[in-house]
Structure formats: structure tokens, C-alpha cells
KENU-666482 format. One record per residue: residue number from 1; residue in three letters; y, x, z of N, C-alpha, C in turn. Coordinates in steps of 0.2 Angstrom, whole numbers, padded with zeros to 4 digits. Example, Ala and Ser with C-alpha at 12.3 -4.5 7.8 and 13.67 -1.06 7.14 Angstrom:
BEGIN
   resi   resn    n.c2    n.c1    n.c3   ca.c2   ca.c1   ca.c3    c.c2    c.c1    c.c3
      1    ALA   -0028    0066    0039   -0022    0062    0039   -0016    0066    0039
      2    SER   -0011    0064    0035   -0005    0068    0036    0000    0064    0039
***
This chain:
BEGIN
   resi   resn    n.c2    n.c1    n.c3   ca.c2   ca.c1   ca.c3    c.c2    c.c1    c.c3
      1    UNK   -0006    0004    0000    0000    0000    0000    0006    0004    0000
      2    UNK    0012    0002   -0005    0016    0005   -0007    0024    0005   -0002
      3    UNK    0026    0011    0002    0030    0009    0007    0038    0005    0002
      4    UNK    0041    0002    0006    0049    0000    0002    0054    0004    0005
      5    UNK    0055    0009    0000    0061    0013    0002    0068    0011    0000
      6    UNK    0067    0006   -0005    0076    0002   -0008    0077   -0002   -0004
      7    UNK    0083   -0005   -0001    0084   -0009    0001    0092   -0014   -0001
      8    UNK    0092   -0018   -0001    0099   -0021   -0004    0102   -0023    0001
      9    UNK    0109   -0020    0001    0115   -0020    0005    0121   -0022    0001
     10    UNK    0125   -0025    0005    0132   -0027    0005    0138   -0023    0006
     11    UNK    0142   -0021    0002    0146   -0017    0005    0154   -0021    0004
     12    UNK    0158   -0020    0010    0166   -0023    0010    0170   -0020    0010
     13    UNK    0174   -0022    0010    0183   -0017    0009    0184   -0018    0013
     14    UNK    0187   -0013    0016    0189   -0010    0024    0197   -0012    0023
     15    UNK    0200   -0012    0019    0208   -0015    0022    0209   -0022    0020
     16    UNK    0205   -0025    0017    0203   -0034    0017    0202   -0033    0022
     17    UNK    0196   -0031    0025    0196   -0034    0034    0199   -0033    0039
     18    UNK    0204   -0026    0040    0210   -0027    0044    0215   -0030    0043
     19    UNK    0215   -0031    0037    0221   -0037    0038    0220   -0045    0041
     20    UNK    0213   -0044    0044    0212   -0050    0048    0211   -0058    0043
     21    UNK    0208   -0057    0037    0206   -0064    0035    0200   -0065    0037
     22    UNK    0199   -0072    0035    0193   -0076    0039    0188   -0072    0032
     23    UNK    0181   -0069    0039    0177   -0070    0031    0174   -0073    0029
     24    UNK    0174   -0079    0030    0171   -0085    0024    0176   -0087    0020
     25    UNK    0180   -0082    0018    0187   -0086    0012    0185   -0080    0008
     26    UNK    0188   -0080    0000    0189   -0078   -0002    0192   -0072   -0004
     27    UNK    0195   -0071    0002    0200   -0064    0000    0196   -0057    0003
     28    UNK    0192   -0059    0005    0188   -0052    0005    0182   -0048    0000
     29    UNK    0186   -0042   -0004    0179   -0041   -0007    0175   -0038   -0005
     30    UNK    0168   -0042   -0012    0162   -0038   -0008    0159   -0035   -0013
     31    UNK    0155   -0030   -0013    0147   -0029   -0018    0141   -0027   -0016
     32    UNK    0136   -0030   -0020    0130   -0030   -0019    0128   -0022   -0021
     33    UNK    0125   -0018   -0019    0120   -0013   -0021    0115   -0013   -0019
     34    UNK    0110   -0007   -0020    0105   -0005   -0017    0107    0001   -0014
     35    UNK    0102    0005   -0010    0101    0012   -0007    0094    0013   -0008
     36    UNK    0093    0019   -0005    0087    0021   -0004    0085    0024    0007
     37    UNK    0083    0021    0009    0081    0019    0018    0080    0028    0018
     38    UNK    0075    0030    0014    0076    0039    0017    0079    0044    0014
     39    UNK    0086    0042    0011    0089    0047    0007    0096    0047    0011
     40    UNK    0096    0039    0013    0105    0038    0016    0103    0034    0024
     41    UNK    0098    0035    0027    0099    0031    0034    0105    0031    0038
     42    UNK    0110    0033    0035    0118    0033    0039    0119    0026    0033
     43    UNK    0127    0021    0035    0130    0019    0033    0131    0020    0028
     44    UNK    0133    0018    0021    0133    0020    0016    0141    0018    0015
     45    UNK    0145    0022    0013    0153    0021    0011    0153    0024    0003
     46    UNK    0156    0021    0001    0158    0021   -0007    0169    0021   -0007
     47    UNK    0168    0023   -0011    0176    0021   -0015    0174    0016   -0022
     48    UNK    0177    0011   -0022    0178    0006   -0026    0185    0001   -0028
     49    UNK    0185   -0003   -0033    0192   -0005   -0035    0192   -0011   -0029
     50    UNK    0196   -0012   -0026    0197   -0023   -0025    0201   -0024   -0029
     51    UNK    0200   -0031   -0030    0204   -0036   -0036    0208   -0038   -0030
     52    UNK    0209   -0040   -0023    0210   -0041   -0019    0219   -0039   -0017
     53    UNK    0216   -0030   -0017    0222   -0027   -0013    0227   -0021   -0020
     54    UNK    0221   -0025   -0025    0223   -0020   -0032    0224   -0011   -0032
     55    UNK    0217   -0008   -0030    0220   -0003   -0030    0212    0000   -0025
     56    UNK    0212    0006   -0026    0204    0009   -0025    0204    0012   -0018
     57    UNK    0197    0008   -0014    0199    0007   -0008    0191    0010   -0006
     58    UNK    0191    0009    0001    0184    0013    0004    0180    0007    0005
     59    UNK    0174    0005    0004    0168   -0002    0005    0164    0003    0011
     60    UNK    0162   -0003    0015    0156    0000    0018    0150   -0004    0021
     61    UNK    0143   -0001    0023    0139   -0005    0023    0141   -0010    0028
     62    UNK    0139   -0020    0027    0140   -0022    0032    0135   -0025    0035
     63    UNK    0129   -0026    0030    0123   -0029    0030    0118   -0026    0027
     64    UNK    0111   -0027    0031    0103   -0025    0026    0101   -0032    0024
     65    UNK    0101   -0032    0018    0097   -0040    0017    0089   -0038    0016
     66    UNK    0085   -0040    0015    0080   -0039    0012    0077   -0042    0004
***
């Protein structure tokens, strides 16, 4: 049996959150990726665009989904 090393993550825009919006509204962006569980067992932080805040900002992991 074959272990699962990928897993799907969420990742969010760090200054859409401290500006304090509700997160079930729209104003916060998000994206879906994956990772690999034994290459990054830290947090995963990316640089990415928000359509939000217009401008390239730092995402980071908020969830493990399965």
C-alpha cells in the first residue's frame, strides 16, 4: 500500500486578513494548491498576485484538506 505524500492546501493573503474582513465574504483571497507532507512539513508561504489588494502579496497555509 502506497503511502500519500500530496496533500491539498489552502493558502490566504496575509494583508486581506489583517485588515480584519469577515472570512466568509468575499474579500479575501484564496488558492487551492497542493504540497508534498515530506518535502515541506513547515507551513507553506508563497508570494502571489490578490485581485483584492491589487498587488503581490505573501499567501500562507491556512488549512490541510484531504
Amino acid at each position: 500500500m502506497a503511502k500519500k505524500h500530496r496533500i491539498t492546501i489552502i493558502l490566504e493573503c496575509t494583508s486581506c486578513a489583517r485588515r480584519g474582513i469577515k472570512k466568509g465574504s468575499r474579500g479575501i483571497s484564496r488558492y487551492m494548491t497542493k504540497k508534498n507532507r515530506r518535502n515541506t512539513p513547515k507551513r507553506l508561504e508563497l508570494r502571489k498576485f490578490c485581485p483584492y489588494c491589487f498587488k503581490h502579496t505573501i499567501y500562507v497555509e491556512i488549512t490541510k484538506t484531504r
